[in-house]
C-alpha positions in Angstrom: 3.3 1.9 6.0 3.9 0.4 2.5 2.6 -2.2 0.3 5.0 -3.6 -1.7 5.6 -6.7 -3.8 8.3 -7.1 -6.9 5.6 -8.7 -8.7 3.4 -7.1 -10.5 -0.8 -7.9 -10.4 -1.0 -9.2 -6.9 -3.4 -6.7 -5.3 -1.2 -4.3 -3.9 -3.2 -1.0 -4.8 -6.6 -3.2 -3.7 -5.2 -4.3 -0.1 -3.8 -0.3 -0.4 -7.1 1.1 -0.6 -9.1 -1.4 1.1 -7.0 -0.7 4.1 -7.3 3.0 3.7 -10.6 3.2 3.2 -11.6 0.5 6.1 -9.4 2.3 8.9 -10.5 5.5 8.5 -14.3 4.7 7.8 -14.5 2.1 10.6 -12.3 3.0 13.0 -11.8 6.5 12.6 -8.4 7.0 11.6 -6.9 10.0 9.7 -5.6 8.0 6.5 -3.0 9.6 4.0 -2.3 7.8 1.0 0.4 8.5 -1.1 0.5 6.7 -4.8 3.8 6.3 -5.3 3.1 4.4 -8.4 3.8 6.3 -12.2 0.5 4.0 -13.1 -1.9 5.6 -11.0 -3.6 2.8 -10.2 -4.4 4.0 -6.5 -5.1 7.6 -7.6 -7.8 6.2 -10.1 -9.9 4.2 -7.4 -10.8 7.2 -5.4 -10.3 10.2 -8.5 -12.6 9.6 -11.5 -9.9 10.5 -14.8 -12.2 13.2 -15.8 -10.8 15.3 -12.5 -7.5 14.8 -13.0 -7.6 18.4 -15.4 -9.3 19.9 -12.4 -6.1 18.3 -10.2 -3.7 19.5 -12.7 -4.6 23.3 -12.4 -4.8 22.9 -8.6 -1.5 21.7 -8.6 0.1 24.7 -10.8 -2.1 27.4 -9.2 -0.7 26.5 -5.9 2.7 25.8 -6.8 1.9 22.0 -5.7 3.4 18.6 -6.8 1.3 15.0 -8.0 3.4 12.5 -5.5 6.5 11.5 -7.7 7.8 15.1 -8.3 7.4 15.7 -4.7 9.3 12.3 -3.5 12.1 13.3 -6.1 11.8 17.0 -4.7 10.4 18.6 -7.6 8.7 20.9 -4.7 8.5 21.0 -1.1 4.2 21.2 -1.1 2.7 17.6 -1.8 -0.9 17.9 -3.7 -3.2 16.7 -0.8 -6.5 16.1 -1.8 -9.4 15.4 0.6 -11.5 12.9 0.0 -14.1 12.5 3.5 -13.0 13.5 7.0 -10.5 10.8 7.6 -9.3 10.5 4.2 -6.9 12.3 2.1 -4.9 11.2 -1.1 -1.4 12.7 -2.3 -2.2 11.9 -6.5 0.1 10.2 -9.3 -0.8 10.9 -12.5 -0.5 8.5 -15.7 2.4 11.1 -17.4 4.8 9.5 -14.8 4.7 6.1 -16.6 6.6 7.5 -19.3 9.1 9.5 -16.8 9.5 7.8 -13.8 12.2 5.4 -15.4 14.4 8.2 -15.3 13.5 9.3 -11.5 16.3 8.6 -8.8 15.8 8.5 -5.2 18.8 8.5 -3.7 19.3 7.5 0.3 19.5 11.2 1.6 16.3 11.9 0.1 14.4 9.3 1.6 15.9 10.8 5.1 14.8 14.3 3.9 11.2 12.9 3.2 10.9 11.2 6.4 11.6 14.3 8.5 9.3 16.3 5.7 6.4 14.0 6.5 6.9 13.8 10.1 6.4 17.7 9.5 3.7 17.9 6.9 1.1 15.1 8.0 1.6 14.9 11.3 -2.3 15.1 12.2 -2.3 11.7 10.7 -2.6 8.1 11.6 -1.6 6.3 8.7 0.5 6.7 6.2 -0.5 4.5 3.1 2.6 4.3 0.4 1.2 2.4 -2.6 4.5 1.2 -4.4 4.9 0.3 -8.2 6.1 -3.2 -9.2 10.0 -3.4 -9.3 9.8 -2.5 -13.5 10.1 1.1 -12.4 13.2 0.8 -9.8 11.8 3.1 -7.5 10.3 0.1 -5.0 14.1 0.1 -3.1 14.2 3.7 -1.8 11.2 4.1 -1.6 10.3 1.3 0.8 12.4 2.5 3.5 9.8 5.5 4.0 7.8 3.6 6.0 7.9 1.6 9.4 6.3 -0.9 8.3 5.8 -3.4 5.3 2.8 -5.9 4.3 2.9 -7.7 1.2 0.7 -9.2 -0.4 0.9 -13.0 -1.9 -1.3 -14.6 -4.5 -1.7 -18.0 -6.3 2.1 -18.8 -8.7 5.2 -19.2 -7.5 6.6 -15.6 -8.6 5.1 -13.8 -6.5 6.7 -15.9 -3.5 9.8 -15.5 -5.5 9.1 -11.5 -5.6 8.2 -11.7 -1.7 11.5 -13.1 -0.9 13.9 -10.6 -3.3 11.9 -7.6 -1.6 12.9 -8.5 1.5 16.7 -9.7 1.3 17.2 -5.9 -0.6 15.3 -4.2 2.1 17.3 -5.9 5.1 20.2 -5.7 3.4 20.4 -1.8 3.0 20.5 0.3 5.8 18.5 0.9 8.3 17.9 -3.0 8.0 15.4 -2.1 11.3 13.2 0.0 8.8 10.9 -0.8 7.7 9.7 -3.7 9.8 7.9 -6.9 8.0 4.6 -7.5 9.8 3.0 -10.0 7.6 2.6 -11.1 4.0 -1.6 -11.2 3.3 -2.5 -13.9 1.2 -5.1 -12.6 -1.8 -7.7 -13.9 -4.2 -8.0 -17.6 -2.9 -11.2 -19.0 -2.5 -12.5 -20.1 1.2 -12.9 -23.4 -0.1 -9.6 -23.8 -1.0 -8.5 -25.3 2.6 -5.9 -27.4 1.0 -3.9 -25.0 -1.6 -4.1 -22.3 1.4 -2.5 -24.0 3.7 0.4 -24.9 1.1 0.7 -21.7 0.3 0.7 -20.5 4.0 3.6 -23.1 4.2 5.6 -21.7 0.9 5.1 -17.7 2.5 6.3 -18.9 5.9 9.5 -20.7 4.2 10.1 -18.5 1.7 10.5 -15.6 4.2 12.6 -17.2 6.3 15.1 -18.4 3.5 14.9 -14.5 2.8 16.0 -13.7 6.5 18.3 -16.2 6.9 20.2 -14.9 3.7 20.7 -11.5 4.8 21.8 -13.1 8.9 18.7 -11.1 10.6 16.1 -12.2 12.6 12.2 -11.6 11.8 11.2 -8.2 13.7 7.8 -10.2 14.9 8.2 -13.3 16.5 6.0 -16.1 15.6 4.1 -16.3 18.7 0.8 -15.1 18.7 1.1 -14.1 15.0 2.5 -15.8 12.2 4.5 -14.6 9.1 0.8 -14.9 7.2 -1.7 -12.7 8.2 -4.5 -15.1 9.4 -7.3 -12.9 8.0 -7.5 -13.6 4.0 -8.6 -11.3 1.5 -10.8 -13.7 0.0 -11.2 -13.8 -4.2 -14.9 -12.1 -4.7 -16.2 -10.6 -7.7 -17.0 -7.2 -5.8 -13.2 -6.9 -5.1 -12.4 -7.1 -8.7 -14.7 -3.7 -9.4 -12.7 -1.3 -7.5 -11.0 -0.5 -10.3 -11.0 0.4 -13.9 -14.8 0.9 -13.8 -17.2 3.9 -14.3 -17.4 6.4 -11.8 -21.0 5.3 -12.4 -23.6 4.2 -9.7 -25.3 1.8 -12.2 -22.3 0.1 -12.4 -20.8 -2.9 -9.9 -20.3 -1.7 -6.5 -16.7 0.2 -6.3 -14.8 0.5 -3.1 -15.6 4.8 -3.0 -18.0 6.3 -5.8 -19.1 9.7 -6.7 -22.6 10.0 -6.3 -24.8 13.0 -6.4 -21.5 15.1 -5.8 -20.2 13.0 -2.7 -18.4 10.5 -2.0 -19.6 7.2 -0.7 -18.2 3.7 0.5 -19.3 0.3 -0.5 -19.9 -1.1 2.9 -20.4 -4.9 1.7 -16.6 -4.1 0.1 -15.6 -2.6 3.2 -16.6 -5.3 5.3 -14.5 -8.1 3.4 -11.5 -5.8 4.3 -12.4 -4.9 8.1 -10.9 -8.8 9.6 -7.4 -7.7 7.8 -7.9 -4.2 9.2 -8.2 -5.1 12.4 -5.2 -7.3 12.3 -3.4 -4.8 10.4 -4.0 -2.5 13.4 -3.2 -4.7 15.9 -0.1 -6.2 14.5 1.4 -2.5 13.7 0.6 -1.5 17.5 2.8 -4.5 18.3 5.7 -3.8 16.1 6.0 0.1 16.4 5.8 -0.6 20.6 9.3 -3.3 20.3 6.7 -5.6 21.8 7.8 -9.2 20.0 4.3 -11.0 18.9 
């Protein structure tokens, strides 16, 4: 699965995580994620910075590779580190934001690390691809590694705009079938904004089907029982807006997965503002993956 957007700063590492951390800690999956981004931003919710020098000689003692140089294939062996049963995170590291704007990933890799997954993490339910914003170039290649796609969509026009680019270059490049769109998930409204989220319900719905109708295919999901909008929200809250760039400090805001006294623990009240998307996540990527037409 991947979360992708063109736009920069709409939540895709939080929705990332969030659903990473919600599926395996309340409905027992065994969650991968892989941060595909050369900003780190996934690697630094779960991996306080002062580890990554611990990460690092893991890495070359093993002969392993932080995500980027394995996607490029840099190395066969992907860094996997374990964070709790379920949970397991293949690392970026900051370095790539200078680099990465020379990475190419052409189409026969992308073949080569779907079969190389298939192999590696195949005692896993879930695999999370956090994607950088389209400044990096990497979002088009990389995309097609999963089966899959949810966006997510906050307030501003752009990233409607971004939405709808993302999906007429994925349908547009072979395998248009891969992966499939199962729902754009609207962010950082407020419940009592009935009003502006049922126009931009409205704008996501029409902006994806101006995006379909461009490239001549059909929506993978039918709106039946499910529309193009997820109908869960991840609601704005202030506790959504610590998971990153804080402390790996207990006295500090709640964070989505802290280090304390040398393990790791959740924020349930985080957790449970995620579990309604979750669930419908889950049940809408059952759907898809059986041809079943929602």
């Amino acid at each position: 699965m991947v979360v992708a957007n063109y736009k920069g700063g709409v939540g895709k590492t939080t929705l990332a995580s969030l659903l990473a951390v919600t599926l395996s800690l309340k409905m027992g999956r065994r969650i991968l994620v892989v941060d595909a981004d050369p900003q780190a931003n996934i690697t630094e919710v779960f991996i306080p910075p002062r580890y990554y020098g611990v990460l690092e000689r893991g890495a070359k003692d093993y002969n392993m590779a932080f995500s980027l140089d394995w996607i490029i294939g840099t190395t066969g062996n992907p860094l996997r580190v374990g964070l709790l049963d379920n949970l397991f995170l293949v690392p970026s590291k900051p370095e790539f934001m200078r680099i990465a704007k020379t990475y190419v990933v052409p189409g026969e890799r992308v073949e080569v690390l779907r079969r190389d997954i298939k192999v590696k993490f195949k005692d896993m339910d879930y695999i999370i691809f956090d994607l950088p914003p389209q400044m990096y170039g990497l979002v088009g290649p990389l995309v097609k590694l999963g089966d899959v796609l949810i966006s997510p969509v906050t307030k501003g026009v752009f990233s409607l705009v971004s939405l709808k680019y993302l999906i007429e270059d994925v349908k547009s490049q072979p395998p248009v079938d891969r992966p499939a769109f199962i729902g754009a998930v609207l962010t950082r409204f407020r419940a009592v904004e009935t009003r502006v989220i049922n126009d931009y319900r409205e704008m996501v719905r029409r902006y994806v089907k101006q995006a379909y109708s461009k490239v001549n295919v059909k929506w993978e999901l039918s709106e039946g029982r499910f529309s193009i909008d997820f109908l869960n929200i991840l609601y704005a809250h202030p506790k959504l807006a610590s998971i990153r760039a804080l402390p790996f400090d207990r006295k500090e805001h709640p964070r989505l997965i802290r280090l304390i006294k040398g393990e790791l623990k959740y924020s349930n009240e985080v957790i449970k503002i995620a579990e309604p998307v979750a669930k419908e996540f889950e049940t809408r990527v059952e759907l898809s993956t059986e041809g079943v037409q929602l």
